[in-house]
N, C-alpha and C positions, 0 to 999 in steps of 0.2 A: 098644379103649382103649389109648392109649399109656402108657409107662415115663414115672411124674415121675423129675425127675433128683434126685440125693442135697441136701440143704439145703448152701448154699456157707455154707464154715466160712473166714474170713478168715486165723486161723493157716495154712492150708494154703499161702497165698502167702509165697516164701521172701523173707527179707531179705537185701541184701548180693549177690546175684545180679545179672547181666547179665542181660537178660532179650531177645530182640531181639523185637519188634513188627515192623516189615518191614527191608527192607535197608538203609536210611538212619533207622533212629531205635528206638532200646533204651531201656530203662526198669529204674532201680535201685528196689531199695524201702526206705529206713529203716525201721532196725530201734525206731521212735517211735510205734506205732499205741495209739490213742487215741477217745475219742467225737469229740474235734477233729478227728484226720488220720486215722480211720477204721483201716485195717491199714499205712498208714506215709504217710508221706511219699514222693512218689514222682518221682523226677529220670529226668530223659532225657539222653541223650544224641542228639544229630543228627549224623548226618555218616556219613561213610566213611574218609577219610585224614586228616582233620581234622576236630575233631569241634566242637560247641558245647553246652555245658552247661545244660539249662534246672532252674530253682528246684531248687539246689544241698543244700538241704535243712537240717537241723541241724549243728552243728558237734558232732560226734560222732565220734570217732576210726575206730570200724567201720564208721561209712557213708563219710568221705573215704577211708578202707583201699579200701573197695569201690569208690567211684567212680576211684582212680585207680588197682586194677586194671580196670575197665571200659573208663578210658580208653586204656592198656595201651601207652603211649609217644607215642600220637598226639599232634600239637598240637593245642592248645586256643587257637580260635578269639576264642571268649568264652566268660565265665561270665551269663549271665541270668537277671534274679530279674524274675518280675512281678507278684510282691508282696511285702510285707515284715513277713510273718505269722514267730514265733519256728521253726515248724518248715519253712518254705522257703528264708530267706534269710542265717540264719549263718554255714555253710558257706561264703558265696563268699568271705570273706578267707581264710578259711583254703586254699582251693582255691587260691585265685589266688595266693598265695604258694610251693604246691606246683608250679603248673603256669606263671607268668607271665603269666599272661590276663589280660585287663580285664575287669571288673565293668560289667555293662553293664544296663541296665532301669529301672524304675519311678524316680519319685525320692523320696528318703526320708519317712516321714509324718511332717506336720506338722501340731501342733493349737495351732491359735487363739486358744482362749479355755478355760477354766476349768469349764464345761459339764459334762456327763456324760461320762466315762471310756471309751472305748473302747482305747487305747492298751495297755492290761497283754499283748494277743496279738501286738502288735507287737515288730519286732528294732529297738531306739532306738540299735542303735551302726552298723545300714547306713548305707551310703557309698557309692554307687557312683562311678566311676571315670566314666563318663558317665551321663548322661540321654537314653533315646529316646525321640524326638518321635514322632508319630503318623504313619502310614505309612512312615518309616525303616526301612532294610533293615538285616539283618545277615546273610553271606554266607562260604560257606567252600567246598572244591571240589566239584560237583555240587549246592549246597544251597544257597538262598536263603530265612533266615525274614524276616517283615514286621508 
């Protein structure tokens, strides 16, 4: 009979760390966990020399602290939100004003009609800088996301 492993305690994943996953793409974790975002919100980074930003996260002074030490001088490609939930997509103005990048992803939600509420998880002041259409690329050196 084999050793169960210890019960995974989510505190145990740090926040505010670089974290690398392989050689082209690292993972930061906000310090925002919740039954919504679980143990944080969690941004990537892509790249090597140049990086690109995905879902930037809350606009929180210790998680931009953290992502742009992770980014750690590199250019920034883009910033990328692919949705526009309050704890993925704040960050990018403020990112993008740190770093000069374009806001690039989803396009902002919009509701219709008067209907039942879903809107309160949403970030209602994103903007992105463009709109990506469906199979559009975006690219940086060694790295092509789609």
């Amino acid at each position: 009979m084999g050793t169960m492993a210890p019960p995974f305690d989510p505190a145990d994943l740090p926040t505010g760390v670089l974290m690398p996953l392989s050689p082209m793409v690292a993972r930061i974790l906000a310090p925002n966990p919740s039954p919504f975002t679980y143990t944080g919100t969690q941004t990537y980074l892509v790249g090597a020399d140049a990086v690109a930003v995905i879902d930037p996260g809350p606009d929180d002074a210790d998680h931009l602290a953290a992502l742009s030490a992770g980014i750690g001088g590199r250019p920034v490609v883009a910033i990328l939100c692919t949705h526009t939930h309050r704890d993925h997509s704040p960050g990018a103005r403020p990112l993008s004003a740190m770093t000069g990048a374009p806001v690039i992803g989803c396009a902002p939600l919009t509701l219709n009609d008067d209907g039942p509420r879903a809107d309160a998880a949403f970030d209602a002041d994103y903007r992105p800088d463009r709109v990506l259409a469906d199979g559009e690329q975006v690219e940086g050196p060694g790295w092509v996301l789609e």
